[in-house]
Structure formats: structure tokens, C-alpha cells
VOVO-528649 format. One record per residue (C-alpha): residue in one letter; x, y, z; residue number from 1. Coordinates in steps of 0.5 Angstrom, whole numbers, plus 2048, in hexadecimal, padded with zeros to 3 digits. Example, Ala and Ser with C-alpha at 12.3 -4.5 7.8 and 13.67 -1.06 7.14 Angstrom:
NODE type   x   y   z seq
NODE    A 819 7F7 810   1
NODE    S 81B 7FE 80E   2
END
This chain:
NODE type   x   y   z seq
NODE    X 81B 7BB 812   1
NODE    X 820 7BC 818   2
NODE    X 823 7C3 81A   3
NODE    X 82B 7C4 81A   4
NODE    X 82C 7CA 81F   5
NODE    X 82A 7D0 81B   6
NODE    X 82F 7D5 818   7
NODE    X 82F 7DD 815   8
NODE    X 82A 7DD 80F   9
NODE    X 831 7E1 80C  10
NODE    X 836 7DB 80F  11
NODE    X 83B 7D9 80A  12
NODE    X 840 7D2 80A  13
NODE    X 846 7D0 808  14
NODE    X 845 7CB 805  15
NODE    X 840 7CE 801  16
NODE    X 844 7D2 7FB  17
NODE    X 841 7D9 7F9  18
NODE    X 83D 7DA 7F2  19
NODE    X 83C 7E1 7F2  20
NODE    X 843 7E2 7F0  21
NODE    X 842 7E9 7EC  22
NODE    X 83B 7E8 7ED  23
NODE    X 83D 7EE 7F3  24
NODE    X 839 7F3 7F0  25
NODE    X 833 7EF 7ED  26
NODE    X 832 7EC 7F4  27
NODE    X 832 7F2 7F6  28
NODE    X 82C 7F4 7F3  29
NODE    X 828 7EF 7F7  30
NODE    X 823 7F1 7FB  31
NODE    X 821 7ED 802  32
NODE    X 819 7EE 802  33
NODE    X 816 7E7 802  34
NODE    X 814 7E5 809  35
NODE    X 812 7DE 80C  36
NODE    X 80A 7E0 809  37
NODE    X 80D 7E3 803  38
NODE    X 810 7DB 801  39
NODE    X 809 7D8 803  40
NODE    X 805 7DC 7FE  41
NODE    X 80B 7DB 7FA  42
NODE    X 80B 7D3 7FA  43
NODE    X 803 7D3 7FA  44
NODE    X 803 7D7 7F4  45
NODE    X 808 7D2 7F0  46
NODE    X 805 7CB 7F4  47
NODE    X 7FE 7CC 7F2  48
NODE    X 7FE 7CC 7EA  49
NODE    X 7F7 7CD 7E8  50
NODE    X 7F8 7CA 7E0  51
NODE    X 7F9 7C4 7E2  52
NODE    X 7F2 7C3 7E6  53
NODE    X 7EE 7C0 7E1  54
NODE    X 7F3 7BC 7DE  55
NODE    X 7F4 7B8 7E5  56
NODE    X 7EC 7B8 7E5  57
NODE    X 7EC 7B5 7DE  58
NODE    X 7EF 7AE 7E1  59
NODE    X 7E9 7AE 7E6  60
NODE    X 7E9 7AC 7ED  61
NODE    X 7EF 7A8 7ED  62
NODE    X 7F2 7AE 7EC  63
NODE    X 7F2 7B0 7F4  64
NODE    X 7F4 7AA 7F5  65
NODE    X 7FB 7AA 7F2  66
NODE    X 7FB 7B2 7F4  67
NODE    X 7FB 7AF 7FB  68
NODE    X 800 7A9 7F9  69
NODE    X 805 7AE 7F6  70
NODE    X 804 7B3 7FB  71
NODE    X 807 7AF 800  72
NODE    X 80C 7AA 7FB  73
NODE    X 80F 7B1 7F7  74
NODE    X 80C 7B8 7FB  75
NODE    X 80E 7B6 801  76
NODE    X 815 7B4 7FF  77
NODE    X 817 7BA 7FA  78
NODE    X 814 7BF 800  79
NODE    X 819 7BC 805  80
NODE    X 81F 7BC 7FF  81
NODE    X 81D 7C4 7FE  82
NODE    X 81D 7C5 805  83
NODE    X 824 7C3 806  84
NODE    X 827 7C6 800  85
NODE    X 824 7CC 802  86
NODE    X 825 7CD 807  87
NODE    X 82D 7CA 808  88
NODE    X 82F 7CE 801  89
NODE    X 82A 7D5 801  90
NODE    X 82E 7D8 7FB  91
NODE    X 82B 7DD 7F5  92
NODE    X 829 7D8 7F1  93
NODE    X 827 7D2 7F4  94
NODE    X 826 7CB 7F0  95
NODE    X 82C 7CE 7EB  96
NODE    X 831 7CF 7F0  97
NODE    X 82F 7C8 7F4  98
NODE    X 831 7C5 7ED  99
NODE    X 837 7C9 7EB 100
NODE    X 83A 7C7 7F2 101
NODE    X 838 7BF 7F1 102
NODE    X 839 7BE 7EA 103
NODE    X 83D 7C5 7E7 104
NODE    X 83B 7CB 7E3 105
NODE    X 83B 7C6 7DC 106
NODE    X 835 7C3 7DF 107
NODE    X 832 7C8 7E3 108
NODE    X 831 7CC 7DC 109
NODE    X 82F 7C8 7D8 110
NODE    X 829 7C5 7DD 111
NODE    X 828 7CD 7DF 112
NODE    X 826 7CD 7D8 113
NODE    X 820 7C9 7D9 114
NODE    X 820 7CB 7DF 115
NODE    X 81E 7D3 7DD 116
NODE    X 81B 7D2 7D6 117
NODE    X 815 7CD 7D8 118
NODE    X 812 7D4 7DC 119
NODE    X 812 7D7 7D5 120
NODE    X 80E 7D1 7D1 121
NODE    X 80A 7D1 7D7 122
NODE    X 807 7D7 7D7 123
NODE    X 807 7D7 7CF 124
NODE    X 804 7D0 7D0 125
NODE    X 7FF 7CD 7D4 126
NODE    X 7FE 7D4 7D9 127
NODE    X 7FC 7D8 7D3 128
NODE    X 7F7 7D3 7D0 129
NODE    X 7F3 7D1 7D6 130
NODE    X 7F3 7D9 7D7 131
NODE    X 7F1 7DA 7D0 132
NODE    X 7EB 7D5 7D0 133
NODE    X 7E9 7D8 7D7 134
NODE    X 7E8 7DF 7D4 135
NODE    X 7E4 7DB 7CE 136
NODE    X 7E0 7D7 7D3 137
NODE    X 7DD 7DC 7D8 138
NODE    X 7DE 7E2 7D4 139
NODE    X 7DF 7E4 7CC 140
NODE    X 7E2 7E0 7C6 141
NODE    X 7E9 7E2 7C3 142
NODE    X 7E9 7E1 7BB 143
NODE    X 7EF 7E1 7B8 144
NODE    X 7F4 7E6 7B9 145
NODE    X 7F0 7E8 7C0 146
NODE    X 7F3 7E1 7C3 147
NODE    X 7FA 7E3 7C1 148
NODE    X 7F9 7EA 7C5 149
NODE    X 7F6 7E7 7CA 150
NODE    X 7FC 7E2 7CC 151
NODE    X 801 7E7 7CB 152
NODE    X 7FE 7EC 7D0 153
NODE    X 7FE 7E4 7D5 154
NODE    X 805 7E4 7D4 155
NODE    X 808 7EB 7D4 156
NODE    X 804 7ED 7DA 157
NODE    X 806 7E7 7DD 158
NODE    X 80E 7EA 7DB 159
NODE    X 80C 7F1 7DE 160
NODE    X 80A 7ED 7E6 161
NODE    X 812 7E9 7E5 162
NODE    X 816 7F0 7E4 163
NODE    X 813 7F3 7E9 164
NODE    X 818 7F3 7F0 165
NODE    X 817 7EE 7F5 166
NODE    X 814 7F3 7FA 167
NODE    X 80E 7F4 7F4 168
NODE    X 80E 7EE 7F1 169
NODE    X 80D 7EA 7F7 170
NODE    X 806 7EC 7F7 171
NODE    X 804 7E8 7F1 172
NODE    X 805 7E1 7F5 173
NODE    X 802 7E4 7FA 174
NODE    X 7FC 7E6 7F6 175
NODE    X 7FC 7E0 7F1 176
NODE    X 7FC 7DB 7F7 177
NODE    X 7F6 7DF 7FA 178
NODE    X 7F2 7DF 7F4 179
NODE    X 7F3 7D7 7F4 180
NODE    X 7F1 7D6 7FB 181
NODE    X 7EA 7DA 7FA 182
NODE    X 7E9 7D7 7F3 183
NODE    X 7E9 7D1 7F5 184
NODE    X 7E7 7D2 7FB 185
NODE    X 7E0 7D5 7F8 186
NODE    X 7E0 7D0 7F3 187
NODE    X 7E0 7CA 7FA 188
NODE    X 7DA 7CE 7FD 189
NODE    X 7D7 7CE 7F6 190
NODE    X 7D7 7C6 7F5 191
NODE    X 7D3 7C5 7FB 192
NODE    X 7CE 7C9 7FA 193
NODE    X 7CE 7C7 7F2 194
NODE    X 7CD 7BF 7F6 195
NODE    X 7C9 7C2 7FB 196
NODE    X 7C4 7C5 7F5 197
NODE    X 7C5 7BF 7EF 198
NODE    X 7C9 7B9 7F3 199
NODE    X 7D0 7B7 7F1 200
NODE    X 7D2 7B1 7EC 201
NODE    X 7D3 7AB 7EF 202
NODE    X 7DB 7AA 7F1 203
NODE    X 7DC 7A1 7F1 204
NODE    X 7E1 79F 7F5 205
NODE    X 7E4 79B 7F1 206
NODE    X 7E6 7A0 7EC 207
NODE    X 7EB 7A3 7F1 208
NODE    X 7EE 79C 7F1 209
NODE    X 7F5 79E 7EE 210
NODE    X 7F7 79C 7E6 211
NODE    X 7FE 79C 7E3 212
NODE    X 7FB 79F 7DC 213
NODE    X 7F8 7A4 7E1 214
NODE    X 7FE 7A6 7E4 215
NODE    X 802 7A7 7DE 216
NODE    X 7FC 7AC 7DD 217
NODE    X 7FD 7AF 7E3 218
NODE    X 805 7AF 7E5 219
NODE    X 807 7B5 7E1 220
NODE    X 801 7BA 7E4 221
NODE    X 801 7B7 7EA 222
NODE    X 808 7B8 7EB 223
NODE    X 808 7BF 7E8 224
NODE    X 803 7C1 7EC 225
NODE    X 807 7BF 7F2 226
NODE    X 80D 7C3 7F0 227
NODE    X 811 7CA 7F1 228
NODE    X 814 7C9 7F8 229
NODE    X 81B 7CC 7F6 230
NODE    X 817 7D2 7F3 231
NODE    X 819 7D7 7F9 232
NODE    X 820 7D4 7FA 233
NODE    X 821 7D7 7F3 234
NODE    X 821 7DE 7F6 235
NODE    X 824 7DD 7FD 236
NODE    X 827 7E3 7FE 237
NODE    X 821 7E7 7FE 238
NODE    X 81F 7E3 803 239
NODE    X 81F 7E6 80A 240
NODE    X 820 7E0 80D 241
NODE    X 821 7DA 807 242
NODE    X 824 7D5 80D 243
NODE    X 81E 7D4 812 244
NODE    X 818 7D6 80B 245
NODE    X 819 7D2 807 246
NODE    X 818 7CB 80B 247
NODE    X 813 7CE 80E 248
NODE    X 80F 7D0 808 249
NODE    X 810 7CA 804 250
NODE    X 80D 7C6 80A 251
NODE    X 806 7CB 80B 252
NODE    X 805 7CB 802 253
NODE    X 805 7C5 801 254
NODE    X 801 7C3 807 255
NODE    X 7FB 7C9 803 256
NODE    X 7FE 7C7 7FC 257
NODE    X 7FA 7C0 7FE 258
NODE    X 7F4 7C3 800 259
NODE    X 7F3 7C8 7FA 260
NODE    X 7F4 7C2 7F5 261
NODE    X 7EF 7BE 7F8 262
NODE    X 7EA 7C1 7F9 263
NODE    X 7EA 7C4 7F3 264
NODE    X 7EB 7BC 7F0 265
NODE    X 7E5 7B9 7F3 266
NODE    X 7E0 7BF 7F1 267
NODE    X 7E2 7BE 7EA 268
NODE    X 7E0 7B7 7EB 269
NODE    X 7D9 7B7 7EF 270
NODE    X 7D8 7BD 7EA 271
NODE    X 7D9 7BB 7E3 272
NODE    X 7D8 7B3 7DF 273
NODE    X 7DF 7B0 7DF 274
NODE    X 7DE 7B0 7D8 275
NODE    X 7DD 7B9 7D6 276
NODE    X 7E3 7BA 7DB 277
NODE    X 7E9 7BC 7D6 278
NODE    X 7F0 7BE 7D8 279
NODE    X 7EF 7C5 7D5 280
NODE    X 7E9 7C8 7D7 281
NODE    X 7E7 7C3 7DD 282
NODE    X 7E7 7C8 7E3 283
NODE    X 7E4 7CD 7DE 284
NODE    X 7DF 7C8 7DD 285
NODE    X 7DE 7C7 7E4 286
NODE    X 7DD 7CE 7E6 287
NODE    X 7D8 7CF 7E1 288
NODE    X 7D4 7CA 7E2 289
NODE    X 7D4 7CC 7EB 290
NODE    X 7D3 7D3 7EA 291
NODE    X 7CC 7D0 7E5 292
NODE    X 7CA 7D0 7ED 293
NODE    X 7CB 7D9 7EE 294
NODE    X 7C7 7DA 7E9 295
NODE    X 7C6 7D5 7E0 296
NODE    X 7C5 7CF 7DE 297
NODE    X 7C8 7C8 7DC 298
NODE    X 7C5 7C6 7D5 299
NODE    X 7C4 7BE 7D4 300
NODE    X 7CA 7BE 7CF 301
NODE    X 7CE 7C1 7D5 302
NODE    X 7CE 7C7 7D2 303
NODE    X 7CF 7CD 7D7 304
NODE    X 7CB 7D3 7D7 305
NODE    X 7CD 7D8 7DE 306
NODE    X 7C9 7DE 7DF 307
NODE    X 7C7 7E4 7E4 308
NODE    X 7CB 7E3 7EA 309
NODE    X 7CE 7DC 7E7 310
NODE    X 7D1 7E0 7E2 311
NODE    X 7D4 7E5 7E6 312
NODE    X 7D7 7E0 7EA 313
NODE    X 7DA 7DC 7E5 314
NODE    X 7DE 7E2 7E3 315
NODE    X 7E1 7E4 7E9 316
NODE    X 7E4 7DD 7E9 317
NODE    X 7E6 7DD 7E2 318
NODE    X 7EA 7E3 7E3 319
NODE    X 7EC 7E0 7E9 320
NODE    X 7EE 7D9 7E6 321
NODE    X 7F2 7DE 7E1 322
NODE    X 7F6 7E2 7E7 323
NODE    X 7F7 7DB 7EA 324
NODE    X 7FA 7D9 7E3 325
NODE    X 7FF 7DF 7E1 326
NODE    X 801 7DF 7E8 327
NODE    X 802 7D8 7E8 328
NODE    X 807 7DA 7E2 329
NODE    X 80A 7E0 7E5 330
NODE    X 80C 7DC 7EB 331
NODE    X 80F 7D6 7E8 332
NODE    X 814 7DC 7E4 333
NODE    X 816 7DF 7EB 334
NODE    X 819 7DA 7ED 335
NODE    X 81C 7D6 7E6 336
NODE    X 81E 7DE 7E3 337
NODE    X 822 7DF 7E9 338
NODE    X 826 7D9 7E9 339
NODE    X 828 7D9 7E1 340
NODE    X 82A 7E0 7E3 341
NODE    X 82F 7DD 7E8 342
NODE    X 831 7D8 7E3 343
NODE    X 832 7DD 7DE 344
NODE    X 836 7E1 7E2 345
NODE    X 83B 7DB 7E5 346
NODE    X 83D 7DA 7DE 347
NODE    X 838 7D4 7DC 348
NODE    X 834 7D9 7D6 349
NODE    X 836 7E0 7D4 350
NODE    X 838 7E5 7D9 351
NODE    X 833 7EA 7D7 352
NODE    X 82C 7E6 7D8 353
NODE    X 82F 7E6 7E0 354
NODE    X 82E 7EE 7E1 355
NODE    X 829 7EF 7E7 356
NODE    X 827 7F6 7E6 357
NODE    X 828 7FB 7EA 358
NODE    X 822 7FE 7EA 359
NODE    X 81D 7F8 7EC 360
NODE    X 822 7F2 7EF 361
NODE    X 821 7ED 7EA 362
NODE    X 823 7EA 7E3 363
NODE    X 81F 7EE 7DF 364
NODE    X 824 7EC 7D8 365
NODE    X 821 7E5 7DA 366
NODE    X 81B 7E6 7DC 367
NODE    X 819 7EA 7D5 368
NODE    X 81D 7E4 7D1 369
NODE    X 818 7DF 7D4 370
NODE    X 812 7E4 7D2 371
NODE    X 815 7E5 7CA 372
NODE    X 815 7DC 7CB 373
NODE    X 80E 7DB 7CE 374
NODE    X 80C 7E0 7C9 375
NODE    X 80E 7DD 7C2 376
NODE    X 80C 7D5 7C5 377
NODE    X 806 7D8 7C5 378
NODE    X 804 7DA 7BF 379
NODE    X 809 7D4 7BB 380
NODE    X 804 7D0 7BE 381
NODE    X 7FF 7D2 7C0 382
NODE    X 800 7D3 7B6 383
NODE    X 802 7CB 7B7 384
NODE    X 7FC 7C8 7BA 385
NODE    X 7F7 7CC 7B6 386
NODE    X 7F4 7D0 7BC 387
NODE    X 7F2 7C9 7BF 388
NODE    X 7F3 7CA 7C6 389
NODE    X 7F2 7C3 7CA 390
NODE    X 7F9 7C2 7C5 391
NODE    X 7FD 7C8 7C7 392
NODE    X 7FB 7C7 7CD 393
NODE    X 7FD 7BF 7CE 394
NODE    X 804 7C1 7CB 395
NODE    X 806 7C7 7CD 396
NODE    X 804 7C4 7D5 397
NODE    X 808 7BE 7D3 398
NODE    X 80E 7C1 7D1 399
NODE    X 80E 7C6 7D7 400
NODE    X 80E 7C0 7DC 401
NODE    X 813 7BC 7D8 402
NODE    X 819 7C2 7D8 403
NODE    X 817 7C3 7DF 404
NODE    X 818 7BD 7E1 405
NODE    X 81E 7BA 7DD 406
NODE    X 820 7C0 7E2 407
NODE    X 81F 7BD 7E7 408
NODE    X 823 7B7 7E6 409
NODE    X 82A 7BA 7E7 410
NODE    X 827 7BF 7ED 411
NODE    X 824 7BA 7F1 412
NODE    X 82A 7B6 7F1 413
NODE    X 82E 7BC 7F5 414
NODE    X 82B 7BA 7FC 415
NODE    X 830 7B4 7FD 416
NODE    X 836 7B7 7F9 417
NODE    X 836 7BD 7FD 418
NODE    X 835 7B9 803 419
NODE    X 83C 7B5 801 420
NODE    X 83F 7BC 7FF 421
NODE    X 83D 7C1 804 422
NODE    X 83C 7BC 80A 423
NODE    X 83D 7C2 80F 424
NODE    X 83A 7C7 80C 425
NODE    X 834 7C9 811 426
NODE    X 82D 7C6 80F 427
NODE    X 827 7C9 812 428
NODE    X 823 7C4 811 429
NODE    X 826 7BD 80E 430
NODE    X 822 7B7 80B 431
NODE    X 821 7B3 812 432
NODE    X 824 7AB 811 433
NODE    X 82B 7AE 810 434
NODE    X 82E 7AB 808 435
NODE    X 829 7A6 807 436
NODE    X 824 7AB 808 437
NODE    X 827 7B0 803 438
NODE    X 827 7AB 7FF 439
NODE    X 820 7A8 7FF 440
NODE    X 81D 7AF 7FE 441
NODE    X 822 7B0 7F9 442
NODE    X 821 7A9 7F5 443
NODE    X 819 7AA 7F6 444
NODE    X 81A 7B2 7F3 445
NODE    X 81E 7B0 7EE 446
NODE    X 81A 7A9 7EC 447
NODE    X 814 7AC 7EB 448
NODE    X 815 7B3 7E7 449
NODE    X 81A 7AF 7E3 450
NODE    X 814 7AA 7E1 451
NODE    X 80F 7AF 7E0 452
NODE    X 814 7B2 7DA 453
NODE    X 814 7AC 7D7 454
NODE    X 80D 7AA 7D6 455
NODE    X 80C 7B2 7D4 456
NODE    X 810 7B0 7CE 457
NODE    X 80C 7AA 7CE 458
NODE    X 806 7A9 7D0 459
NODE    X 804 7A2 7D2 460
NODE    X 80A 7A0 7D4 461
NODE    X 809 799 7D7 462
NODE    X 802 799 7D5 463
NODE    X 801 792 7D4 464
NODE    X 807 78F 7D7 465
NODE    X 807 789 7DA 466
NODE    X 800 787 7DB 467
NODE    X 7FE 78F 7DD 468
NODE    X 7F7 791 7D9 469
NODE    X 7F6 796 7D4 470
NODE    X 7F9 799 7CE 471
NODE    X 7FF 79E 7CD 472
NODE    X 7FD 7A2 7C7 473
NODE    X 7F6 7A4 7CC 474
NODE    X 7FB 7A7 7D0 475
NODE    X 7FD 7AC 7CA 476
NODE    X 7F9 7B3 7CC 477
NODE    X 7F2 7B3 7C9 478
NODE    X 7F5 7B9 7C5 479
NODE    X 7FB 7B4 7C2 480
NODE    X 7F6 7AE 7C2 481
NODE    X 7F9 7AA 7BB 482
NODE    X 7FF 7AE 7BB 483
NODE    X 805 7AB 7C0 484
NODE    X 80A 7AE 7BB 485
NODE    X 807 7B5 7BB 486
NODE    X 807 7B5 7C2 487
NODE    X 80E 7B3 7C3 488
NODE    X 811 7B7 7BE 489
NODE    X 80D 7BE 7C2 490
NODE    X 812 7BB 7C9 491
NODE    X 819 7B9 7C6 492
NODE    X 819 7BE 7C0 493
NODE    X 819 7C4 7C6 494
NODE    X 81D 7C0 7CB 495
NODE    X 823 7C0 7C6 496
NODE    X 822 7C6 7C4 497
NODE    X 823 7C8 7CC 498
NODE    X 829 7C4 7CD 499
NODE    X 82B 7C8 7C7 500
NODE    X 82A 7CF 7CA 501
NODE    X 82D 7CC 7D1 502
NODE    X 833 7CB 7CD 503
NODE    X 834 7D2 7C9 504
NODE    X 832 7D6 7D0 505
NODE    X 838 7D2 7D3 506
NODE    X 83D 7D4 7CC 507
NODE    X 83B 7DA 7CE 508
NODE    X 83D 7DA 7D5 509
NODE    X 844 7D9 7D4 510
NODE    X 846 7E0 7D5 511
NODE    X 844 7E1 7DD 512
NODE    X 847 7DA 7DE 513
NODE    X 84D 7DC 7DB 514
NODE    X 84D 7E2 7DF 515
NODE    X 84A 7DD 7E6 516
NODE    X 851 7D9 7E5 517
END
């Protein structure tokens, strides 16, 4: 990134128009207490998402050999396109208002929508059941109705943490990325003594050589575990100095996002045989079979049995691993609840689901929407699939990255049409190359979120093409395995379903843009 003179935290242009036009009051309420530390926790906790662990592990070694390709090809461009937006354009409100300014308030509704509304199918989806089956594996069953209780203590106590005020809420992030770096950090030192003890699987080099069929398996994980940059930019007005944080903090996360994936990754892989790993309970898994070294047993069916001092520790990451969870989910809700708040209020859904609370400093009509959301896909899906967790599981991620992504196609493209419209607005940190670097890093952004959701609607697409091996059905998530229809119907139905809500919230705006002008 290259660095422009700097400017005030609170500077404004001119050539930038104001969308807080009767927004005065609201934005009153905002209170500045997120500092540069604050934003760094802040982007940890969304970066490092522990449910996606396991299903990277699943591909096997290849897996870090694609992490490493897209880290450079895809995390390195996002993070240089986030900071310039960032920082040029620090509005409440974030990838909404980058949007509105490139394309219109049509356009930025509807794609705040999916935006918004794939928090709440998260945490109702994969967030909970990698909890529930946490809680399952190291601690007690939860039979019938005691499944339905727990999850919907998951998600309320997740919608509690996002009302709270910034100055108290901040320390969710906090806690959830510290609760991530001593998990995994503990979990590290317990692969090397396990390796030391029992010895390690054997990894072949020819099994990091990288496969079409293993990239379309991996591109939509891998890409979601690299995302959440723009999350901070969200809540700019909170911040004490957003201008000079946000680069800054992009930059040192995605350098420790790495680490924290990797190592994780690689001891799933020295630990557990490429064929007992699983999308769903792969680091539980894991975790279980390292702890065996503190104290139990591994039976010669695989089965584990942790006791003593074992048991004690596998309990403390369980928790540990459910805290990392639910903050996970917490995080993202900061970010995505405040920006539909903004949309809401500048006219692009209805008026009143854009009130910032004056007691607490955020969108709480917002943020128990999403609650009442997350709660009743819980428990409709988790009646559709029959209680079957691996397929509650591979849906419910799967439309999660695809609602966001789809997002992303419309934000990401912001960079260069803001870069034609506003070319003196004061940029902080600029993508370096000038416009043919903006339109790189736009182009490679853009490129790979925009395939990514295509071979989530389709799994496979292109196995087999031109030569390349495999077969696109085994692409199909094992859950869904013999039932493409199913799966495609688990992704499409919603996703209209969403452009529907996106169209109904921007009817209901008419009255504030009526009143904007």
C-alpha cells in the first residue's frame, strides 16, 4: 500500500455527498470507543473462524498448499482493496455506503440484505451445530427437546453480547480472539507432544500437489476463512481514529489469521488418518485424540476415551472452542447489524429498523431481528434434516458463503468506481499501481468470490472438463451425496427468498427517501 498525506480521523470532502441527512440524532448516539488494539481483536475474532477448520482438513494436505496460493492471489488483494475503502470513506456503515456511493441506493439495499441476513443463517446454522456437537462430544447428550434448548440459548446469548454498547460489547472480540489463540495454541503444543509419544502420520509430498477437483472443494472454505476485512469499517464512527486503524489492523490480522489456520491444519493432518477426518467434528476430532496424551485412550477402531487430567483439558477446550464460536457469530453481527442499520435509515429498508439506541450505542431493533431469524432456521432445519448434523451442517455453511459472497460481488467492485468518481478525495492508503493496480486487485477479488458462489450452487462445476479428472457428483457434500437437486434447491430457494426481503425492505423505505429528497 502506498501512503497519501494524512488527514483528520473526522475530515470531511466535498465531493463526497452526506448520507446522514436526518440521520443527526441517530448518529448522535454513536459512541467512539474502539481503539487501534480494539480493531485488532476485532479482525482476529472474524478472521479466524473455527468451523471451517475441519472442513479444510478434510481435502487433505492439498489444503495448505491452496491456502498458501489464495493467501497470495485472493487475501492479499481483498485486504489492499478494504484498506483504501476503508480508510478514504470512514462512514458508519461501511461496505453499504461504498456501495450506495458506487451504484445507488437500489442496489446497495438489496445487496445489504445478503450482506446482513447470512449473520443470522450462520450463527442459526454451522456456528450452532459445531457447538452442539462440541457440547455432545466432550461433555453430555442433548435428546430431543434438550437439542432445540440449547441451540436457542447459543444464539440468544449471542444476541445479548450485539446490544450491548460498543464500549462493553468490544470486549467480546476481545475475549473471543484470545480464547482462539490459547485454543490453538494449546492444541499445537499438544500435537507435538502427541507426535513425540505416538509419532505422526506420514504426509507424502505428492499429496500437497494441487487438483482442480480439490480446488473446487476447498475455494469456497478457504476464501471464507480469509474474509471480514470491511467488518470494522462498519463501525467507523466508533472508532477513535478509523483513517490510520484500519489499514494498520488489516495488515497485522491477516498476517496472524495465517499462522492460526495453519497450524491448526497441519496437526489435524499429522494426527488424525486422511480418511476419519470430517467437515463437521474434524478438529473436535483431533483435539480428542491429542488430549489421549494428558490422560485416556485410543481404542483400535479410532474410537477415543479421554480420562484424569485428559478429560479435564478436553473440557476446557470444548468450552473454549464454543466461546470461540459464539464470538465468531457475535463479531460478524457487530459489523453486518450496524451497516443494515445505516441502510435502513438512508432509506433503503424501513425507517424504524435504522434506530441506534440511545441507552446502548447500537442497533438493537436490528440486532434482535436477526436473533428471532437465526432462531427459526434453527429449529426448521435442523425438522428438515432429521436431526442429521453433517447435512444441516453442509447447507447451512454453504448458504452462509454464498449470500455473503454474492455481497461482495457488487461491494468489491467499488474501488475503481469510486476511484473515477471521487479522484481527490483524501486516501490514506491507496492500492499501489495506480488504476491498473485497482483494477487488478478489484478483478481478482471480485473473480474469485464470484466463482466460489457458482460452485456452491453446483458443486463440481468443471470437474471433469477438458481433460481434468474426477467426477462432479463426488463434489456433492457427503451429507448430499446422491442428491444434487436437494442440495441446489437448499441454496437457490433461500437466496430468492432473500432478493425478495431485499425488495420488500426498500418498498418499505420509501417514506425516509421521500423525506431525503
Amino acid at each position: 500500500m502506498t501512503q497519501a498525506p494524512p488527514s483528520p480521523a473526522n475530515a470531511k470532502t466535498a465531493e463526497a455527498p452526506d448520507l446522514s441527512q436526518g440521520w443527526g440524532e441517530q448518529r448522535g448516539r454513536l459512541r467512539k470507543d474502539l481503539r487501534r488494539l480494539d480493531v485488532l481483536f476485532f479482525l482476529i475474532c472474524t478472521l479466524v473462524g473455527l468451523d471451517t477448520i475441519g472442513s479444510v482438513a478434510a481435502q487433505g494436505p492439498q489444503g495448505l498448499t491452496w491456502m498458501a496460493i489464495l493467501a497470495v492471489a485472493f487475501f492479499l488483494p481483498y485486504g489492499l482493496l478494504v484498506a483504501e475503502l476503508g480508510s478514504a470513506f470512514p462512514v458508519q456503515g461501511g461496505p453499504y455506503v461504498w456501495t450506495r456511493l458506487a451504484f445507488g441506493r437500489l442496489t446497495a439495499g438489496i445487496n445489504q440484505i445478503l450482506y446482513w441476513i447470512s449473520n443470522p443463517v450462520w450463527v442459526g446454522g454451522s456456528l450452532c451445530i459445531i457447538a452442539l456437537t462440541t457440547w455432545e462430544e466432550f461433555f453430555t447428550p442433548l435428546p430431543g427437546g434438550w437439542k432445540y434448548a440449547a441451540g436457542l440459548v447459543f444464539i440468544w446469548g449471542g444476541a445479548l453480547a450485539v446490544v450491548q454498547s460498543v464500549r462493553i460489547g468490544k470486549w467480546v472480540p476481545i475475549a473471543g480472539a484470545i480464547a482462539r489463540i490459547v485454543l490453538l495454541g494449546f492444541f499445537l503444543v499438544s500435537v507435538v507432544v502427541f507426535a513425540a509419544e505416538h509419532g505422526v502420520h506420514a504426509l507424502p509430498a505428492g499429496e500437497f500437489a494441487p487438483t482442480y477437483v480439490g480446488f473446487v472443494a476447498l475455494v469456497p472454505v478457504l476464501i471464507f476463512n480469509f474474509v471480514g476485512f470491511e467488518l470494522p469499517s462498519s463501525a467507523a464512527e466508533e472508532m477513535k481514529n478509523p483513517r490510520r486503524d484500519i489499514p494498520l489492523s488489516i495488515l497485522r490480522s491477516g498476517l496472524a489469521s495465517l499462522v492460526l489456520y495453519g497450524g491448526p491444519i497441519l496437526g489435524i493432518l499429522f494426527v488424525l488418518p486422511s480418511q476419519d477426518i470430517g467437515s463437521l467434528g474434524g478438529f473436535i476430532d483431533a483435539c480428542k485424540a491429542v488430549f489421549t496424551v494428558y490422560g485416556g485412550s485410543i481404542a483400535a477402531d479410532g474410537t477415543v476415551t479421554l480420562t484424569g487430567a485428559g478429560s479435564v483439558f478436553g473440557g476446557i477446550a470444548a468450552a473454549g472452542l464454543i466461546i470461540g464460536l459464539l464470538t465468531s457469530g457475535v463479531t460478524w453481527a457487530m459489523g453486518a447489524h450496524r451497516a443494515q442499520a445505516v441502510a435502513c435509515a438512508d432509506g433503503a429498508g424501513p425507517a424504524w429498523l435504522g434506530a441506534i439506541s440511545e441507552k446502548h450505542g447500537t442497533p438493537v431493533r436490528v440486532n434482535l431481528l436477526s436473533a428471532v431469524l437465526a432462531s427459526l432456521l434453527f429449529v426448521v432445519a435442523l425438522n428438515l434434516t432429521g436431526g442429521n448434523g453433517e447435512k444441516y451442517f453442509a447447507a447451512g455453511l454453504g448458504l452462509t458463503i454464498c449470500t455473503t459472497f454474492i455481497s461482495y460481488v457488487i461491494t468489491f467492485p467499488s474501488l475503481v468506481v469510486l476511484r473515477r468518481k471521487y479522484p481527490d478525495i483524501t486516501r490514506p492508503y491507496a492500492v499501489p499501481g495506480g488504476r491498473a493496480g485497482a483494477w487488478l486487485v478489484t478483478a481478482l477479488a471480485t473473480g474469485f468470490v464470484a466463482f466460489t458462489v457458482v460452485v456452491l450452487i453446483w458443486p463440481g462445476f468443471g470437474v471433469g472438463w477438458f481433460g481434468t479428472d474426477g467426477v462432479a457428483a463426488d463434489s456433492l457434500p457427503e451429507s448430499f451425496a446422491g442428491e444434487r437437486l436437494q442440495y441446489t434447491l437448499s441454496q437457490v430457494v433461500p437466496l430468492v427468498l432473500f432478493l425478495v426481503i431485499g425488495l420488500i425492505f426498500y418498498a418499505l423505505g420509501a417514506k425516509t427517501r421521500r423525506s431525503k429528497g
